[in-house]
Every structure is written in C-alpha cells, then in structure tokens.
C-alpha positions in Angstrom: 49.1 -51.1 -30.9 52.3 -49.4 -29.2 49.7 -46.3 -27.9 49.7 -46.8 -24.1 46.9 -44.1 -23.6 43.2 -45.4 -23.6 41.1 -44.3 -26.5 38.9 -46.3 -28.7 40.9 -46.8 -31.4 43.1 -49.0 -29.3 40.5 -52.0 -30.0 41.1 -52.8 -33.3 38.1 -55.4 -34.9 38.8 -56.7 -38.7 38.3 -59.7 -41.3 41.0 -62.4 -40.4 42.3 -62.1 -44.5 43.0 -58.7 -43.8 46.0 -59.8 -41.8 47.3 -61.6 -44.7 47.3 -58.5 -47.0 50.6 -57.8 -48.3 51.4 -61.5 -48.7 51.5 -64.8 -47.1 54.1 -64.1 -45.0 51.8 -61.7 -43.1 50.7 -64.5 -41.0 52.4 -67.4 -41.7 56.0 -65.5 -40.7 56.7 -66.4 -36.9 55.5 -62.6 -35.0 53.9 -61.3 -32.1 51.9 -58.0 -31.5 52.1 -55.8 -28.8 49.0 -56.0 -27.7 46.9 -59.1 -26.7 45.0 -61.0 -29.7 41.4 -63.1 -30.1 41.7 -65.0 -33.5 38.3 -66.3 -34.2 38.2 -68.4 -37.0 34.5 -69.5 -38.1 35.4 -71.6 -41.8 38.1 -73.0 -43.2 41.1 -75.1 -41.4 44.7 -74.9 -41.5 47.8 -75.7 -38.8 48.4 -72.6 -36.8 52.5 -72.7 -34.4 52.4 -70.9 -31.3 55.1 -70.4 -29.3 56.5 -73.1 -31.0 53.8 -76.1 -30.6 52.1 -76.9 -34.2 48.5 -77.8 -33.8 45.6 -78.2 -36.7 42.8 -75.5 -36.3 39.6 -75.6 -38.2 35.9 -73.7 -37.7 34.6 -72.2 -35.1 38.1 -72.4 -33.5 39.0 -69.5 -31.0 42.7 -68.7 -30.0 43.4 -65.8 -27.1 47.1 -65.1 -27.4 48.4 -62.8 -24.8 50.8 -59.8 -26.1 54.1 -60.5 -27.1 53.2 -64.3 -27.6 55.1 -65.9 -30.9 52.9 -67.4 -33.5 51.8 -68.1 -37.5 49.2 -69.7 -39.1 48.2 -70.8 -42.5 45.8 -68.4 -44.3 44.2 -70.0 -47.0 41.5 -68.5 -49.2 38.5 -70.4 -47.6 39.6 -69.0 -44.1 37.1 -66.6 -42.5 36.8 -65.4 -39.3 37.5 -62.1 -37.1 40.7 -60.5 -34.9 40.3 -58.7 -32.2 43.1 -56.9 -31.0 42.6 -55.3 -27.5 44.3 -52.1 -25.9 48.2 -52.7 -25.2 48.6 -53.2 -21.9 45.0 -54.2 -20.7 45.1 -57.4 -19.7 45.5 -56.8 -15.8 42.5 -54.5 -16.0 40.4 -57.3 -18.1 41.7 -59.8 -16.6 42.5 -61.4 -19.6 44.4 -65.0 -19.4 48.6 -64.8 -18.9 48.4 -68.2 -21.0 47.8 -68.8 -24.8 44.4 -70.8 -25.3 43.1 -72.7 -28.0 39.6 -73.8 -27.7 37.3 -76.5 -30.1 33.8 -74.9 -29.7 31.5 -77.8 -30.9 28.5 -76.6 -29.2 26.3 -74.3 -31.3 25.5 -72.0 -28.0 28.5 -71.2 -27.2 29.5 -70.4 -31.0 26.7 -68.3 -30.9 27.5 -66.6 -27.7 31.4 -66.0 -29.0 30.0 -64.4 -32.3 27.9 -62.0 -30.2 30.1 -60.9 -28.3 32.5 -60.3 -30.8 29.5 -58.3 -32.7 28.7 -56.3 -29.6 32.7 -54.9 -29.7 32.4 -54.4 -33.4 29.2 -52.5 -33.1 30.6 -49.9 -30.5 33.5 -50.0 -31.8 31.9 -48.2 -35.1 30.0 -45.8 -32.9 33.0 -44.0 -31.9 30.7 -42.5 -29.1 32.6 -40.6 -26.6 31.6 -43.6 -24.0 32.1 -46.1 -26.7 35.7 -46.5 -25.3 34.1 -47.5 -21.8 31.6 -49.6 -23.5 33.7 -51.9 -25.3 36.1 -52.4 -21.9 32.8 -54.1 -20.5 32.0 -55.7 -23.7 35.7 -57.0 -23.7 35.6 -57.6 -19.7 32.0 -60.2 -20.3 34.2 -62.0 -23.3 37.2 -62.6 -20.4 34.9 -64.2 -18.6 33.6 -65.9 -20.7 37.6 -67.6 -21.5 37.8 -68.2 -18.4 34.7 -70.1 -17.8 35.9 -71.8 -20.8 39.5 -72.3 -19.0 37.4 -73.7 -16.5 35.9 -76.3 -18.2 39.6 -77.9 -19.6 41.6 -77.7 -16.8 42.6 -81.2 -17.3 44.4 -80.1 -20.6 46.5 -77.8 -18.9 48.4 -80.7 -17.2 49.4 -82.3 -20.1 52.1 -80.3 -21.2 55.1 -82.5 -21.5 58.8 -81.8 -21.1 59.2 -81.1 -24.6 56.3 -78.6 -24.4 57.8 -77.0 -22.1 61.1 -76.7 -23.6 59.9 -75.6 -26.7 57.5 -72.7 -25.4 60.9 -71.5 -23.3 63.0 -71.1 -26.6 59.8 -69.7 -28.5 59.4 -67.0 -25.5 63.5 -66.1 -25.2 63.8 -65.5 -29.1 60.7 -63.6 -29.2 62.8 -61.8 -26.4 65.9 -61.4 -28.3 65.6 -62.6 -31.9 67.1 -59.1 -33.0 70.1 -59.8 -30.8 73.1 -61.7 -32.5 72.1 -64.8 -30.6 72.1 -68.1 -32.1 70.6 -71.7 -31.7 73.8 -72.9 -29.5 73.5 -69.3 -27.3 69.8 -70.4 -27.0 70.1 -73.9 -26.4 73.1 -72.7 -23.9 70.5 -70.4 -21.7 68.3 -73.2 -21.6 70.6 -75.9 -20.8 70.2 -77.9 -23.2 72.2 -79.1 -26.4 71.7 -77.3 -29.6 71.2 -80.6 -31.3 68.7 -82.1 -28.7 66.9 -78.3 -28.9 66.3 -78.8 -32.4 65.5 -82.2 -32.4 62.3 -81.4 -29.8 61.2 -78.4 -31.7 60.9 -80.7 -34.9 58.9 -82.7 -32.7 56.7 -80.0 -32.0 56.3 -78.0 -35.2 58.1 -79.9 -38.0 61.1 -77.4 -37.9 64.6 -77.2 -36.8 65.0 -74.3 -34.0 67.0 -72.3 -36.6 64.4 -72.2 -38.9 62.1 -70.6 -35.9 64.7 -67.9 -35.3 65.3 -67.3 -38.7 61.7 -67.0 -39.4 61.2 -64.5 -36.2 64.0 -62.4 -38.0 63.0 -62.1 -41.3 59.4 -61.6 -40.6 60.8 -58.7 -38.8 62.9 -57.5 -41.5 60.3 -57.8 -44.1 57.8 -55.7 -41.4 60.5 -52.9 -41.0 60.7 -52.7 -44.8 57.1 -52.4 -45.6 55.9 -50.3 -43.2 59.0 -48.1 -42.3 61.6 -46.2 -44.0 64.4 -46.8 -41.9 67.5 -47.7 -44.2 68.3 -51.2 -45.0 71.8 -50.7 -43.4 70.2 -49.3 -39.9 67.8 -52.4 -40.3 70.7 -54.4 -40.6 72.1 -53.4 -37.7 68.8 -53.3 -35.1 68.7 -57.0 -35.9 71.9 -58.2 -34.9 73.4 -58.5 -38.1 77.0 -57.4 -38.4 76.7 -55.8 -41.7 74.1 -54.6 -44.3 76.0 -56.9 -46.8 75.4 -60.1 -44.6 71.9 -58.9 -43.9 71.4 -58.6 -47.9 72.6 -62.4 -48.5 70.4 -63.8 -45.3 67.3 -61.9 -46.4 67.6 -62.9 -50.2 68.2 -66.8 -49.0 65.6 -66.6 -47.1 63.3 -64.8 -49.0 64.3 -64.9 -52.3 64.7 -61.5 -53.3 67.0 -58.5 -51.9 65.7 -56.3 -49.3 66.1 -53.0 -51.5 63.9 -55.2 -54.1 61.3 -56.6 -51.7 60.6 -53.2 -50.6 60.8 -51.7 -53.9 57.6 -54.5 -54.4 55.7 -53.2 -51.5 
C-alpha cells in the first residue's frame, strides 16, 4: 500500500479476520492505511470508531473509508465479511468519495449487487492477467458508482453532523496528522480552539473515551506495527514517535500494553 506505481497487486481483496491476525489490537487499535478501504461486513455485529464517532455496525454493513482516515472496530469471532483495499492514490481517478461512509443495506438487491461486485474484483484480481490490472480499475470505477448512488440516496444524513461531530472528526484528522509528534491533548485542543477539558469531554460523548486515550491509542498501535513488522530498533522507534527517550517509550508502551516493547516483539 505505499507503492505509487500501478500494478495489480496494488488491489489487495482478503477475509475481514485476516486483519485481526496477530492479535486484537490489529483492528481494534486506532490506524489508518495509506490507501483507501471498503470494509464489507456480511455477519456478525460489533461498534466500529471512525475518526473519532462510535457507531454499532452489524451485517451486511458497508464502510468506504478514504486513505489516511482514523478508525477501529471490534473483531469478534462471528465477524465475516471482505476488505478491499484499493491502489494508493486512486481515488481522483475512481472518483472514489473524499468522505468516510457508513451505509445499512437492508434491501436484499442491493446486498446482492455489493457482493458481486466485490466478487468481480476478487475474480480478476486472481487472474493476474496482464489486463487484469485495467480490469479491476473498471470493476472498482462501477462500485464508485455504485457509493455514490448510494450517497445519493442519504443526503439528508449528511446534514446532521453536529458541533461536536465536527469537533471530534477535526482532532481525529490532526492526530492522525501528527500523533508521532510530541504533541499533546492541551497542544491539540490549543490548535483547535478549544479547552483540553471541553475536548475530552465531547470525544467521550462521541466514542466513550477521553481524547488522551485516542492519541495514546494512535501511538501505540503504531509502535506495536513498527515492532512486528520492522526491525528498526526500539530506541530509533522511540524517537520517530515523539518520545524523548527509549526509557520513557519503554514505561508508556508497557502501561499501555502490558508488556515491554523488546518483549512484545520478542512474542511476534
């Protein structure tokens, strides 16, 4: 997903609990890719935070999140469903939607037509034909339209967003920003103009959690990311996420995770 050259393997098509291999933290963890995301969930339920807003998801739910948008979900063991990650940097050419969307789809038709189109990418996608990359930008361009149609439909909702909403989805989008700055809630809530008391207060509104715990969760999913899948030393870690030492990068990480990082990765 950080390739910028177009090539099939850019669209990436897998089970949802594949996401949460490696541990829970794989998806619940506050993240973001770097490449726009379809989360199509067909059983199961859960409550699912992006940037920053809680909401309950169940079957047949579909969520588009554009790149770089902040999220988590629960991932229970009666969760299935399908992601489809698209090529970095293809939205303008898709004309995929700049906004997050969550959409109910209670009609049988239209979960039919979702699935298939889903099937269609996965199908080409396995192909690996030399036109299969241009095949599955059409297959991908039909299921943008297809959102938007759908965007269409619920314009209504879009007006809705309150104040706090929008307050909340501002913080969510300047940590995702510069969570591995040394920033803190107060530098936050001072950007926004806001208090760092009233800043928390709205995001427990909105998700149940205090905006430290966001931050702290953007961080450490971050760290625990870098220590699985990298082998850049704990102490260089450390340092690319703001913290002013390796030792108070060790006692953050183990209070918030419960282990060291030399011992967590030693796990992995």
């Amino acid at each position: 997903m950080t390739e910028t050259t177009a090539t099939p393997s850019q669209f990436r098509i897998m089970p949802l609990a594949r996401l949460g291999n490696g541990g829970r933290w794989r998806t619940e963890a506050m993240r973001s890719y770097g490449a726009p995301v379809l989360l199509w969930f067909t059983r199961g339920q859960g409550r699912i935070t992006v940037n920053g807003v809680t909401a309950g998801y169940g079957a047949h739910n579909c969520l588009y999140l554009p790149a770089g948008t902040m999220h988590g979900f629960e991932m229970s063991s009666q969760v299935n469903g399908t992601v489809v990650v698209f090529p970095q940097g293809s939205e303008d050419e898709l004309a995929l939607p700049d906004e997050a969307v969550h959409l109910r789809l209670r009609e049988t038709d239209k979960q039919t037509t979702l699935s298939r189109m889903v099937d269609n990418l996965h199908r080409e996608m396995e192909k690996n034909a030399p036109t299969s990359h241009r095949a599955m930008m059409c297959h991908a361009g039909l299921l943008s339209i297809w959102l938007e149609r759908q965007l269409g439909m619920t314009t209504a909702a879009k007006s809705t967003i309150t104040a706090t909403g929008r307050l909340v989805n501002a913080f969510a989008a300047l940590v995702e920003q510069k969570f591995h700055t040394d920033k803190t809630v107060r530098d936050y809530a001072a950007e926004l103009g806001v208090t760092p008391t009233h800043l928390s207060r709205v995001c427990n509104r909105t998700c149940g959690r205090p905006a430290s715990a966001i931050l702290q969760d953007r961080v450490h999913y971050e760290a625990r990311r870098l220590l699985t899948e990298t082998h850049i030393p704990i102490k260089d870690i450390a340092a690319s996420l703001g913290f002013a030492s390796a030792a108070y990068f060790t006692r953050a990480f183990q209070k918030q995770t419960g282990v060291t990082p030399s011992a967590f990765r030693k796990s992995r």
